[in-house]
C-alpha positions as CSV (number, residue, x, y, z in Angstrom):
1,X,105.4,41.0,24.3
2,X,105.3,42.9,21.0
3,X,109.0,42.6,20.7
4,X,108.4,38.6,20.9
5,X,105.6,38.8,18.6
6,X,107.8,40.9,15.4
7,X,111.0,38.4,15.9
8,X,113.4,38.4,12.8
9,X,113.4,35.4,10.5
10,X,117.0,35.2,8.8
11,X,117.0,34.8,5.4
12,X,121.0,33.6,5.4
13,X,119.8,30.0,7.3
14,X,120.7,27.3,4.4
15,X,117.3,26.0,3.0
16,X,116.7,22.2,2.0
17,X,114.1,23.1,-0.5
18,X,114.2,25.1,-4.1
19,X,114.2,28.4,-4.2
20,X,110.5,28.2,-5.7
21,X,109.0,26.7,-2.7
22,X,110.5,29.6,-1.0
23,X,109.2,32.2,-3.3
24,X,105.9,30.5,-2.8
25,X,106.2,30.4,0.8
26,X,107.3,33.7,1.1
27,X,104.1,35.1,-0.9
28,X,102.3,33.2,1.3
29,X,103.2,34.4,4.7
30,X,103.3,37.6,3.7
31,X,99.5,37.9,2.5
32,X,99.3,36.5,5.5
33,X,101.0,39.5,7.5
34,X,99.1,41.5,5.3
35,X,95.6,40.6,6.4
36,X,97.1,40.1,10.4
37,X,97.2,43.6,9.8
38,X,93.7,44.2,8.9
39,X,92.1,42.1,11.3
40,X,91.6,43.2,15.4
41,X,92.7,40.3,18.1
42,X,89.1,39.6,18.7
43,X,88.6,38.5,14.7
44,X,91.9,36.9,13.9
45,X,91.3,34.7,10.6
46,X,93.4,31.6,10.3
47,X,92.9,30.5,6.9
48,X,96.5,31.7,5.5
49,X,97.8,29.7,8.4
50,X,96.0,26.9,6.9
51,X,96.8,27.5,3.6
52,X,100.4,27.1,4.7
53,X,100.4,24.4,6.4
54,X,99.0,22.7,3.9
55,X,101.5,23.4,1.4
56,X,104.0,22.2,3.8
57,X,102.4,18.8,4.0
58,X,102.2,18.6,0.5
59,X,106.0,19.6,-0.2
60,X,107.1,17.0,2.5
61,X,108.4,19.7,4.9
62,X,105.6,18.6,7.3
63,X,103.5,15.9,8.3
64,X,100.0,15.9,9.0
65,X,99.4,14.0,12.4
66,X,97.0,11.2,12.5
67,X,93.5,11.8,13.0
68,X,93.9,15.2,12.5
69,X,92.3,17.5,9.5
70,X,92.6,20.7,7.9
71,X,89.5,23.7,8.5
72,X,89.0,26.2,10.9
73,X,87.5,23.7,13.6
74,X,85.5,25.6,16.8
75,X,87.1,28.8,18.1
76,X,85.8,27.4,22.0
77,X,89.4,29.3,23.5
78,X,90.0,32.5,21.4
79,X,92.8,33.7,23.2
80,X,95.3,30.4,22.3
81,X,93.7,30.9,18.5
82,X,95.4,34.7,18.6
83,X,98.2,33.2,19.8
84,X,98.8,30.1,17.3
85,X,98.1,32.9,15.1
86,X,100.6,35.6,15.8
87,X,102.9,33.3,16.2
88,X,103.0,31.4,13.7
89,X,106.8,30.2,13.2
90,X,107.4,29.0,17.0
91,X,106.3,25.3,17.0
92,X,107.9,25.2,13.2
93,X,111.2,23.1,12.9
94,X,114.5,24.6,11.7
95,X,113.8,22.9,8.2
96,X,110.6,24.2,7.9
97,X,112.1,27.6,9.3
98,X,115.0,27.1,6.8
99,X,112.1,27.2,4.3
100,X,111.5,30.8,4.2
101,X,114.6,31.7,3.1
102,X,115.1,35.1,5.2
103,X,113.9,36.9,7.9
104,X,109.9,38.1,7.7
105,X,108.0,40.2,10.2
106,X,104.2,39.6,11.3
107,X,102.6,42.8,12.2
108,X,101.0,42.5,15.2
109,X,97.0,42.2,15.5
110,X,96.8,44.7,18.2
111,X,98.9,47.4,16.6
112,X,97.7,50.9,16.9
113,X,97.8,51.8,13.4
114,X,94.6,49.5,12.7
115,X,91.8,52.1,12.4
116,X,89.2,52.1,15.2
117,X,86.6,51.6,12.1
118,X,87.7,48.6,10.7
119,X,87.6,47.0,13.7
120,X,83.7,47.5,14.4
121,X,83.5,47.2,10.8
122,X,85.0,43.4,11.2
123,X,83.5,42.5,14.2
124,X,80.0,43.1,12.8
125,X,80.7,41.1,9.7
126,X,82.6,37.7,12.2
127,X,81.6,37.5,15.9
128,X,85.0,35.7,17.5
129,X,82.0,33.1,19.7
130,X,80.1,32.0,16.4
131,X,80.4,28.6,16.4
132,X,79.8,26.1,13.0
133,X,76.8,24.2,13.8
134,X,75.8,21.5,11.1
135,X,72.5,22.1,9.4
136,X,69.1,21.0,11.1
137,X,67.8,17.3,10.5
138,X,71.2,16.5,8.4
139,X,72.5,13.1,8.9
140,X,75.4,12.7,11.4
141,X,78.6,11.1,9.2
142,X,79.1,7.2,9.4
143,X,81.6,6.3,11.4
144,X,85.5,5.4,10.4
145,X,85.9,1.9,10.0
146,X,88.8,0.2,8.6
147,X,88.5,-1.6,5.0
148,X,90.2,-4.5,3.9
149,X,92.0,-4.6,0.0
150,X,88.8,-7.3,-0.4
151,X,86.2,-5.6,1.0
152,X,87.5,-2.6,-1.4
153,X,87.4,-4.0,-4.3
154,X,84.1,-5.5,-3.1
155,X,82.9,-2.3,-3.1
156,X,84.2,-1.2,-6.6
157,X,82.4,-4.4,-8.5
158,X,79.2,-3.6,-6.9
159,X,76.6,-2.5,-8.9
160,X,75.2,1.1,-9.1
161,X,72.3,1.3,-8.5
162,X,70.1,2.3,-11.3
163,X,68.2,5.2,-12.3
164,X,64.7,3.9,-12.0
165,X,65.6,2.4,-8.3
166,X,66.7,5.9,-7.4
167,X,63.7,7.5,-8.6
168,X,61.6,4.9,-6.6
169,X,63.3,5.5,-3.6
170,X,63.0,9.3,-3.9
171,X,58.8,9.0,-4.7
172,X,58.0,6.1,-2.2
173,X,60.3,8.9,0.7
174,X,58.2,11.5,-0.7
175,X,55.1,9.8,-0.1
176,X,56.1,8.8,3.3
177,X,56.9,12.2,4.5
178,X,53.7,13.2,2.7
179,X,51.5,10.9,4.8
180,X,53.0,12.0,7.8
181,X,52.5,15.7,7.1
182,X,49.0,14.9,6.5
183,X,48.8,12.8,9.7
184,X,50.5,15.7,11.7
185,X,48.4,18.1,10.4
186,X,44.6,16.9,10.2
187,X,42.1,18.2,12.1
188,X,40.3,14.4,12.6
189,X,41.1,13.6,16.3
190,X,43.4,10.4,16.9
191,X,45.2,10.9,13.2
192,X,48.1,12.5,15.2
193,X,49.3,10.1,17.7
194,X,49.4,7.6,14.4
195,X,52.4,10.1,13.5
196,X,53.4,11.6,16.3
197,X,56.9,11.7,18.1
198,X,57.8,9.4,21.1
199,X,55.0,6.7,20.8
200,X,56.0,3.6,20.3
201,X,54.6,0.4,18.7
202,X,51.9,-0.5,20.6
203,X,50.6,2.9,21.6
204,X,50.2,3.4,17.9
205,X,48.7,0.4,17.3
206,X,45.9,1.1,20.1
207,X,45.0,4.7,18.7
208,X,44.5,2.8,14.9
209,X,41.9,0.4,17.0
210,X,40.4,3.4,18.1
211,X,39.9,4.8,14.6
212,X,38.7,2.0,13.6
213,X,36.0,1.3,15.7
214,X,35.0,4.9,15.2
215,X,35.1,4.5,11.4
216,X,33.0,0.8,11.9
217,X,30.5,2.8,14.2
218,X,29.9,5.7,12.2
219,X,29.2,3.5,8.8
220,X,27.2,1.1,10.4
221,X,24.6,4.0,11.9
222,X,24.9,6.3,8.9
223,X,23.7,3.3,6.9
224,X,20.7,2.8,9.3
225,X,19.9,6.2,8.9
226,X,19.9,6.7,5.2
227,X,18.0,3.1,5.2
228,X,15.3,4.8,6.7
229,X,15.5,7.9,4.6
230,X,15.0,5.8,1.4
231,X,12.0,3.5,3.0
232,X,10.2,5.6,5.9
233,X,11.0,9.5,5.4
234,X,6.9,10.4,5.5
235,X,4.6,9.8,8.1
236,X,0.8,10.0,8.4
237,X,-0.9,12.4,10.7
238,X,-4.3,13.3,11.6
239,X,-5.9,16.8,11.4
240,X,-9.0,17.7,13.1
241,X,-9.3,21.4,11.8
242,X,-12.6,20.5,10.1
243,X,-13.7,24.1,9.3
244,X,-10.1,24.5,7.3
245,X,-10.4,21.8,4.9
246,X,-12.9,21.1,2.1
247,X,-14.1,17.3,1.5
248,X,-14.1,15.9,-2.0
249,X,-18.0,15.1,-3.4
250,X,-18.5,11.5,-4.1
251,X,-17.8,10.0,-7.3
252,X,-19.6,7.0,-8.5
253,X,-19.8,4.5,-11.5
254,X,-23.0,3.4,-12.8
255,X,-23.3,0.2,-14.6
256,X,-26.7,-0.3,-16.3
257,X,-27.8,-4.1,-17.0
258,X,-29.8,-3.3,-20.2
259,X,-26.8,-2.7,-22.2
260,X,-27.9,-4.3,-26.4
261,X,-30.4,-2.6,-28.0
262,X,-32.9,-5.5,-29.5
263,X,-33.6,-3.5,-33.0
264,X,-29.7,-3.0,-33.5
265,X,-29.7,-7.0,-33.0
266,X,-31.8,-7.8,-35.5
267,X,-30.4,-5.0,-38.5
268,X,-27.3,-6.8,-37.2
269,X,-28.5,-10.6,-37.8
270,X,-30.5,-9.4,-41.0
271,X,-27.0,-8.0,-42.8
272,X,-25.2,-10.9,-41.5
273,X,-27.7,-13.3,-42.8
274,X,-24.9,-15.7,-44.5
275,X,-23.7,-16.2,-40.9
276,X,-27.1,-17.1,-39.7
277,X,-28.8,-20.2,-41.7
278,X,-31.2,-21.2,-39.0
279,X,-33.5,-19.4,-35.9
280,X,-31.2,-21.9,-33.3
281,X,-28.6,-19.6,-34.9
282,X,-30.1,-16.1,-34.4
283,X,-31.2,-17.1,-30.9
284,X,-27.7,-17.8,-29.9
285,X,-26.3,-14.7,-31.2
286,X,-28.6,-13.1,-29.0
287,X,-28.1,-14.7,-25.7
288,X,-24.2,-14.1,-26.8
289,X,-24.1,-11.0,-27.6
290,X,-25.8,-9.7,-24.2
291,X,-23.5,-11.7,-22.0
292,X,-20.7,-10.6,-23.6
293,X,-21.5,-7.1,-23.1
294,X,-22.1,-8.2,-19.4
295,X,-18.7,-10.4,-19.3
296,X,-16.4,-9.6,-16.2
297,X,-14.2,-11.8,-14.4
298,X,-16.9,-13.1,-11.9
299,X,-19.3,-14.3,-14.6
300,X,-16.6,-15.3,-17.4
301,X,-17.8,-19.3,-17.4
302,X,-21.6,-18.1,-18.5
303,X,-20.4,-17.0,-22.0
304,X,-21.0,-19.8,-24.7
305,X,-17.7,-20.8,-26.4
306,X,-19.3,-23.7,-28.9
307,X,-20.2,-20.9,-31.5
308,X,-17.9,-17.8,-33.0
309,X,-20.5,-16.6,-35.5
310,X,-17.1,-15.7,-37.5
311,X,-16.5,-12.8,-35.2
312,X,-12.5,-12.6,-33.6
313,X,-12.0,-11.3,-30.7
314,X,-10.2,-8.2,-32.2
315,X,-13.9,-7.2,-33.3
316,X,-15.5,-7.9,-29.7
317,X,-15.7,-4.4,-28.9
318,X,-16.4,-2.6,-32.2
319,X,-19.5,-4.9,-32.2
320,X,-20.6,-3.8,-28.4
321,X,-20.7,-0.1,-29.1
322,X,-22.0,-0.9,-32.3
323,X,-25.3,-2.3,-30.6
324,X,-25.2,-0.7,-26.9
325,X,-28.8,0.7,-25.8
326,X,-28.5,4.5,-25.4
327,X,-28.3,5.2,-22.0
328,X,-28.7,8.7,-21.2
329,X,-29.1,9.4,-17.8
330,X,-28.9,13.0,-16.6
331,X,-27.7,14.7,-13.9
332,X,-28.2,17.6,-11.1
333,X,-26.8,18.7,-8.1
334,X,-26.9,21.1,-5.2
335,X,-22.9,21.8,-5.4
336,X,-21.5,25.2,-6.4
337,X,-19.5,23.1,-9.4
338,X,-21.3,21.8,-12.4
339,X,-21.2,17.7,-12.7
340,X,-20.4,15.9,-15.4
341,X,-21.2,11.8,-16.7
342,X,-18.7,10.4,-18.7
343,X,-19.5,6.6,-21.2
344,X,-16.2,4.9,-19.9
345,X,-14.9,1.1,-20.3
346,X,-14.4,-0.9,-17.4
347,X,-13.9,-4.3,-15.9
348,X,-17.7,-4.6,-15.8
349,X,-18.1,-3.6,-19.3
350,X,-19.9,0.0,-20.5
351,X,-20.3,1.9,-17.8
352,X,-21.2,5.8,-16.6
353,X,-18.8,7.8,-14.8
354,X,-20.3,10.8,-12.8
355,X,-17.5,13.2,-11.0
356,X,-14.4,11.2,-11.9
357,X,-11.4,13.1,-13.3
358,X,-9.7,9.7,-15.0
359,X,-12.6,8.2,-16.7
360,X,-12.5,10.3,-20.0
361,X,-8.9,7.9,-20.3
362,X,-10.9,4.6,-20.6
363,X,-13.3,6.1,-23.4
364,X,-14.1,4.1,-26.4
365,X,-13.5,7.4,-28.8
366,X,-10.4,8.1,-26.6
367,X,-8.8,4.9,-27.1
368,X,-9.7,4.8,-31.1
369,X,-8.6,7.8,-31.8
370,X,-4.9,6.6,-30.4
371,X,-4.8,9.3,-28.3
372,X,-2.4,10.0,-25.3
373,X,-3.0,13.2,-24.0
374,X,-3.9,14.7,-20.8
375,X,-7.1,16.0,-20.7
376,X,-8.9,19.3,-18.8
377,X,-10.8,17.6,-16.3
378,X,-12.1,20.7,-15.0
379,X,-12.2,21.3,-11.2
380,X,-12.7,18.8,-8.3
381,X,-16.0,18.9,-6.9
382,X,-15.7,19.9,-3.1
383,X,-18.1,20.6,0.0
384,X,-17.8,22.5,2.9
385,X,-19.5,21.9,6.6
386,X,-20.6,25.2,5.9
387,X,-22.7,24.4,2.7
388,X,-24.9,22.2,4.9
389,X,-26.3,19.2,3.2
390,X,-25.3,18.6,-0.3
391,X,-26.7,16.0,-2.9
392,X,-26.7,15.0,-6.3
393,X,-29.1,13.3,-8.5
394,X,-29.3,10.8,-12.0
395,X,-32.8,10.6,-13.2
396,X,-33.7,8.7,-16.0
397,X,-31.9,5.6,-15.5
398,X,-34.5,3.3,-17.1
399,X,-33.3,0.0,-16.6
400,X,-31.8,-1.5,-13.0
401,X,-28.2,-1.1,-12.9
402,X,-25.1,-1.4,-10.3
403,X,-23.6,1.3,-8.3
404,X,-19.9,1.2,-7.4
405,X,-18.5,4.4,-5.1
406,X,-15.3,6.0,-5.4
407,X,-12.6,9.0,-5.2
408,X,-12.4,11.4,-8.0
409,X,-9.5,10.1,-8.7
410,X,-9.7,6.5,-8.9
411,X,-12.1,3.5,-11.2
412,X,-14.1,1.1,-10.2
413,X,-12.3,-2.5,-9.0
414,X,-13.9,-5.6,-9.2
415,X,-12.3,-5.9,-5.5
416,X,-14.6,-3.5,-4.4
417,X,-18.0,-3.7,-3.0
418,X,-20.6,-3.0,-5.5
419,X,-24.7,-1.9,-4.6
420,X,-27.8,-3.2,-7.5
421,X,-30.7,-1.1,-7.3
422,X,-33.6,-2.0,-9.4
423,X,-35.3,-0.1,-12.0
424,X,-38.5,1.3,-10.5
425,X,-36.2,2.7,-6.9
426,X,-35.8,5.9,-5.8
427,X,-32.8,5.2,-3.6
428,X,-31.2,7.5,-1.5
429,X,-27.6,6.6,-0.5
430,X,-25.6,8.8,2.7
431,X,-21.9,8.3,2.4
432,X,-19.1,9.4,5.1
433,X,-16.1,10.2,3.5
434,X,-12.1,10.1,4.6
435,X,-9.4,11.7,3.0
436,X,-5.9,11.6,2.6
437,X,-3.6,14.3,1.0
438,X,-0.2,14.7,0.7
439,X,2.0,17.9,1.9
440,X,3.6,19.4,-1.1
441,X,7.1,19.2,0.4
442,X,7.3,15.5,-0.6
443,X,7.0,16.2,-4.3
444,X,10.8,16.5,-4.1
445,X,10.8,12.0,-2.7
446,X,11.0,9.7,-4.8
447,X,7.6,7.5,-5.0
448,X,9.5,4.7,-2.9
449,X,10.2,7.1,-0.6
450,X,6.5,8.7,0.1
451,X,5.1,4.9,-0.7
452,X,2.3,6.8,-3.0
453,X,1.8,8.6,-6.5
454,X,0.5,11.7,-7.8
455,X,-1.7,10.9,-11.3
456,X,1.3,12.7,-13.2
457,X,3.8,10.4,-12.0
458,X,2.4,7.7,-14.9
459,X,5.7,6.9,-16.1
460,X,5.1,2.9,-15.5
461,X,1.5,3.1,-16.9
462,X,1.5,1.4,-20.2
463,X,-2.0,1.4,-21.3
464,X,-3.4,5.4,-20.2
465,X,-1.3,8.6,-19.4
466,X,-2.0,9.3,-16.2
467,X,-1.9,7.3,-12.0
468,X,-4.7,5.9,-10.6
469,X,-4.2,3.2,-8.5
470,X,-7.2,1.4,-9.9
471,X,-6.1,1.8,-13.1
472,X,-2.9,0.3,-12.4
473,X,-4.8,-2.8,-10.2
474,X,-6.0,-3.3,-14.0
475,X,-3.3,-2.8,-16.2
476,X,-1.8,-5.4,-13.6
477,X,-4.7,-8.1,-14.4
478,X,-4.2,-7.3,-17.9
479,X,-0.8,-8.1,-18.3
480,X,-1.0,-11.4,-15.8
481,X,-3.9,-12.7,-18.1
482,X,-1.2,-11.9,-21.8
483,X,1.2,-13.7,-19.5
484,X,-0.7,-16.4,-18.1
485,X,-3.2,-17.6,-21.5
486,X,-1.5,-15.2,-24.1
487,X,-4.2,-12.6,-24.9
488,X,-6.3,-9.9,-23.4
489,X,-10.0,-9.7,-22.3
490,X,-11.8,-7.4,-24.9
491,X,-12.6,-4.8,-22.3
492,X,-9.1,-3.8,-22.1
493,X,-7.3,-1.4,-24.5
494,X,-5.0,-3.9,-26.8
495,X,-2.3,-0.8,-27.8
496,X,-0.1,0.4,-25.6
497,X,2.0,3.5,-25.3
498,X,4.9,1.8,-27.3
499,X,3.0,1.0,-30.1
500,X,2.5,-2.5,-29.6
501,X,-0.6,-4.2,-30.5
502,X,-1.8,-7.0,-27.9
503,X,-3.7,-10.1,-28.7
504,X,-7.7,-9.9,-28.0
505,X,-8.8,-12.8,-26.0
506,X,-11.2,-15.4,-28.7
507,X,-13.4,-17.9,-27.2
508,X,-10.3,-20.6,-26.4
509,X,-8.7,-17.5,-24.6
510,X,-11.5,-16.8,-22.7
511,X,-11.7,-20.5,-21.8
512,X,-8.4,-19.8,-20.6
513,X,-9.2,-17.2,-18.2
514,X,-12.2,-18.9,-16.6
515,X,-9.4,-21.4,-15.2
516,X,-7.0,-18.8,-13.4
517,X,-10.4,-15.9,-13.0
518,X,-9.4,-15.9,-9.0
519,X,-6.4,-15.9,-9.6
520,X,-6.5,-13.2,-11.9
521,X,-9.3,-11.3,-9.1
522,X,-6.8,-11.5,-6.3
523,X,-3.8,-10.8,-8.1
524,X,-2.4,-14.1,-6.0
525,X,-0.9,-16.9,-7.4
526,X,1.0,-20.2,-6.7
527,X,2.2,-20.5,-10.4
528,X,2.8,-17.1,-11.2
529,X,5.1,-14.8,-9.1
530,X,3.0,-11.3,-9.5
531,X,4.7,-8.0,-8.8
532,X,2.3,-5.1,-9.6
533,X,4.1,-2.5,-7.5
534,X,0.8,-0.2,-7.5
535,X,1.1,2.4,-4.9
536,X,-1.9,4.3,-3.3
537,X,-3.2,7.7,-5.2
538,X,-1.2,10.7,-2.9
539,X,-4.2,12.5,-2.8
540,X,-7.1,10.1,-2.0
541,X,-10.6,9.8,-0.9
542,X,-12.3,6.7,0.7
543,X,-16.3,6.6,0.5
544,X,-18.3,4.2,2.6
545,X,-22.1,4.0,2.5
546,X,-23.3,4.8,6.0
547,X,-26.9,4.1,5.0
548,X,-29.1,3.6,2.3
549,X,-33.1,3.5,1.6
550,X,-35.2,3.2,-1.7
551,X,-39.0,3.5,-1.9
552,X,-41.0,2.6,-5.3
553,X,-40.9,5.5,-7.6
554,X,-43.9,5.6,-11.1
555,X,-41.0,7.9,-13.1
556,X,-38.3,5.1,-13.4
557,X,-34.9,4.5,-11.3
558,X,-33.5,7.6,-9.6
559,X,-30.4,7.4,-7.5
560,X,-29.3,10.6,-5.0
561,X,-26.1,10.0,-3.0
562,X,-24.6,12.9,-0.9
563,X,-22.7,13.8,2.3
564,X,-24.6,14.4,5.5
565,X,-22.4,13.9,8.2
566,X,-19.0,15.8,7.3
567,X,-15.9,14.0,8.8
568,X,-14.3,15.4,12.1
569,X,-10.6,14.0,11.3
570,X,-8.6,14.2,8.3
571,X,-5.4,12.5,7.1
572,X,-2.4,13.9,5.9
573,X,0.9,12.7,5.1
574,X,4.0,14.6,6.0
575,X,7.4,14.5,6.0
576,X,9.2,13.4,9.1
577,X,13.1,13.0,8.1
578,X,14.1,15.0,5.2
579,X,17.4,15.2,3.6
580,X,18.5,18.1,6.1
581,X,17.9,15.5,8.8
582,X,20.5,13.1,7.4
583,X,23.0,15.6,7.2
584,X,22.5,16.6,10.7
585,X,22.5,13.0,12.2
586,X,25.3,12.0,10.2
587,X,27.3,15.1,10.9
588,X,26.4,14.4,14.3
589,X,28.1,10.9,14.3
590,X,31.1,11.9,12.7
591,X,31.8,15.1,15.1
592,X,30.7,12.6,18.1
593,X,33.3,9.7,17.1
594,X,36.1,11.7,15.4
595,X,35.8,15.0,15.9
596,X,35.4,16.6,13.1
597,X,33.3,18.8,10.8
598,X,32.3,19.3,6.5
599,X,35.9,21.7,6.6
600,X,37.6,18.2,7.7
601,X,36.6,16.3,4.6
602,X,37.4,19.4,2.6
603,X,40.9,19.0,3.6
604,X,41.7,15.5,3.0
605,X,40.0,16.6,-0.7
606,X,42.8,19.6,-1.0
607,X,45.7,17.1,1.0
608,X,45.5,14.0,-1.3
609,X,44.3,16.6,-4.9
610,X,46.1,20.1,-5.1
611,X,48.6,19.7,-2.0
612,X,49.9,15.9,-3.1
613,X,50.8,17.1,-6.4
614,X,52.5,20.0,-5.0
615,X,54.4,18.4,-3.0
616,X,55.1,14.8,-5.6
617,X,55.9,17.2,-8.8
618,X,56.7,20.4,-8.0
619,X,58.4,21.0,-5.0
């Protein structure tokens, strides 16, 4: 076998070729002995056998059958590669033998001489099984198909395709496999059969209705739920802990009818004497001047509107205070807080204010001196069952007057009902009282939200600094009579927080308002669309007279009011769905229809922010 394998090529064999193609061939089979000689029969290398045969194709010596190529192809029999490769010069012709010009001898693979170290050495670096495998994912080669001269030159007139269609091929493939990723990859149940292998048209189709309804049923319930967050979050609850809770003391508004001092009349008439020729004159100032100090919306059409006297409306209430009786009533009580009685402007003209913390706001020297302040109201007057019976007392009233009860916190309305007592009564007057407050856990709602106001939240009042929701019944009137008959009624303050100056009503304006007065009462019209938007007081207290008595007193009018029977039940408004309840229905939907949680929607953020411009620019 070895004396086959290291046969003599003769050198004297005529050759058809030049002498330099068989110089060259003759280099080339021997670095190809010389490299046999370095490699073991189990990692035989055939490139210089492919090197040659090459250069025989290209001199003409050889051709290269059809189909075939040159490369190292798939070792699958090693034994028949050793071979071919030993034997290099047996399936040669005699002119391609004639080619190497002499006689060469291929050292044998196996020879003995090869150190035992080279061989492990080699058979580490080349295993004689490795096979070439192409690359994953790479696309298989088209297939060999014949191509006419036309379809050639066909293809050399076409046009290249341009730089920008290149570039929006390569961003629309690297969105596409983008998406995918992303659908792969999510956490949100169903998102990976939109993407996934083996599933064919309609399959994916039927997952996408899924998602949608999911989508369309999570929406339409998350909506319901954060309608009733915005509309309905509070709820009102009853506490019958009486011995916790204290109970706010009446407040009450006294209205005296004496209200013009007679001598302050007649300095007024005797300095105004131009504006008084005759007694018919005088007389009629007098009867106007008291019912215009007793003018409210019920009584509007009694005032007299064939005379002015030369006095505008802007002057109506400088003259009132300039000739008001003095009414000094005074005060006591059994309660462990001192009372006070405040002069305040109303609806029903001058009035008294006893216990109220929002009266001081509708003061005649308050509103002159163009102040907007809050003021130190001191503390709320409060009771406890434990104090026993509790009353409070104004002596020296003088004169008969009307009695309208109310919260600390609130004014007298002309909707509510009002008690006369005559001027020579004691009357004694039991009230039961109920009370709302509000937990202070919905100070962080919104006012549509808890559907009431604290008196800070006065942002919408326009005429005082503070929330009362009788003060804002009247700011509403106020502004429906500018609106309706373009002035005021005098008992309202004409400047507002802006600055701006309303019109006083005259006697044509007040002829106005005696056509739309119930309107104007019930805040109701046909003409007129109304929108007040007064919400109750957060903190409030409802009085209602459970009885009442008076007996004929020689020392004048006296009035005591108190609490007698303490009230067994309490209001109180709480918060039923809070924002921490959204988020737990919601999240509740979403992990109920999709599956997933808050670390979901933080990866769609991070997918389509941080990872898509990764993946679009720098990757």
């Amino acid at each position: 076998m070895a004396k086959d394998m290291r046969h003599q090529i003769s050198d004297n064999t005529p050759s058809p070729v030049g002498s330099n193609s068989t110089e060259s061939l003759n280099g080339i089979y021997e670095s190809a002995s010389t490299s046999d000689s370095m490699l073991t029969s189990s990692t035989a290398s055939l490139q210089p056998l492919q090197q040659a045969e090459a250069h025989l194709v290209e001199t003409g010596m050889r051709t290269e059958p059809k189909g075939s190529r040159l490369g190292p192809g798939l070792l699958l029999f090693p034994g028949t590669a050793q071979r071919h490769h030993h034997n290099p010069g047996a399936n040669y012709t005699d002119r391609e033998q004639g080619a190497f010009g002499g006689t060469k001898t291929i050292s044998n693979a196996n020879d003995g001489h090869v150190a035992i170290n080279q061989q492990r050495k080699q058979q580490q670096q080349r295993s004689i099984r490795s096979i070439r495998r192409p690359p994953l994912y790479q696309a298989a080669p088209p297939p060999l198909t014949r191509t006419s001269k036309g379809d050639a030159e066909e293809q050399e007139h076409a046009p290249e395709p341009t730089p920008d269609a290149y570039r929006g091929s390569k961003v629309g493939a690297k969105v596409h496999a983008f998406i995918i990723e992303f659908l792969q990859g999510s956490s949100i149940h169903g998102f990976i059969y939109l993407a996934k292998l083996g599933l064919n048209f309609v399959e994916r189709m039927l997952w996408f209705a899924f998602i949608c309804v999911a989508l369309f049923s999570i929406i339409s319930l998350s909506k319901r739920t954060w309608h009733r967050f915005q509309t309905s979050p509070m709820v009102i609850s009853m506490d019958r802990n009486k011995l916790v809770w204290n109970t706010s003391f009446p407040s009450l508004t006294v209205c005296p009818h004496k209200r013009i001092d007679e001598l302050k009349v007649e300095d007024y008439i005797f300095s105004h004497s131009e504006d008084f020729q005759t007694e018919e004159d005088q007389e009629d100032f007098r009867d106007f001047i008291v019912k215009l100090a007793s003018l409210t919306y019920d009584n509007l059409e009694s005032l007299p509107l064939n005379k002015s006297f030369g006095i505008s409306g802007e002057k109506y209430l400088d003259l009132l205070y300039e000739l008001k009786w003095a009414f000094e009533p005074e005060i006591s009580s059994g309660a462990a807080v001192k009372m006070f009685i405040y002069e305040t402007q109303t609806e029903f003209g001058i009035c008294h204010a006893v216990n109220s913390l929002v009266a001081r706001y509708n003061s005649f020297d308050y509103w002159r001196s163009n102040d907007w302040s809050i003021l130190d109201h001191g503390d709320r007057v409060t009771v406890h069952p434990l104090d026993g019976e509790i009353y409070a007392q104004i002596i020296n009233l003088s004169t008969a007057y009307d009695v309208y009860f109310h919260g600390a916190g609130d004014v007298p309305s002309i909707s509510k009902q009002r008690y006369t007592f005559p001027e020579s009564d004691y009357t004694t007057v039991e009230l039961i009282a109920l009370e709302i407050y509000t937990n202070e856990e919905a100070r962080a709602f919104t006012t549509k939200q808890r559907s009431c106001r604290f008196n800070y939240e006065a942002e919408d009042m326009q005429s005082v600094p503070i929330y009362s929701f009788g003060l804002c019944l009247s700011e509403c009137r106020m502004f429906f009579a500018l609106r309706a008959c373009g002035c005021i009624p005098h008992f309202y303050r004409n400047r507002l927080r802006n600055g701006r100056r309303l019109p006083v009503c005259g006697l044509e304006g007040i002829g106005c308002l005696v056509r739309i007065k119930r309107e104007i009462i019930s805040l109701k019209s046909d003409k007129y669309k109304i929108n007040c938007n007064c919400l109750a007081n957060c903190d409030d207290s409802n009085f209602f007279v459970q009885s009442h008595r008076s007996r004929v007193w020689f020392l004048g009018a006296n009035l005591q009011w108190g609490i007698i029977d303490y009230p067994k039940m309490q209001l109180r408004r709480d918060v039923l769905f809070s924002f921490a309840d959204v988020l737990v229905y919601i999240g509740g939907l979403v992990g109920f229809f999709l599956g997933c949680s808050a670390l979901s929607f933080t990866e769609i953020i991070y997918y389509f922010t941080a990872r898509f411009v990764r993946r679009m620019f720098f990757n």
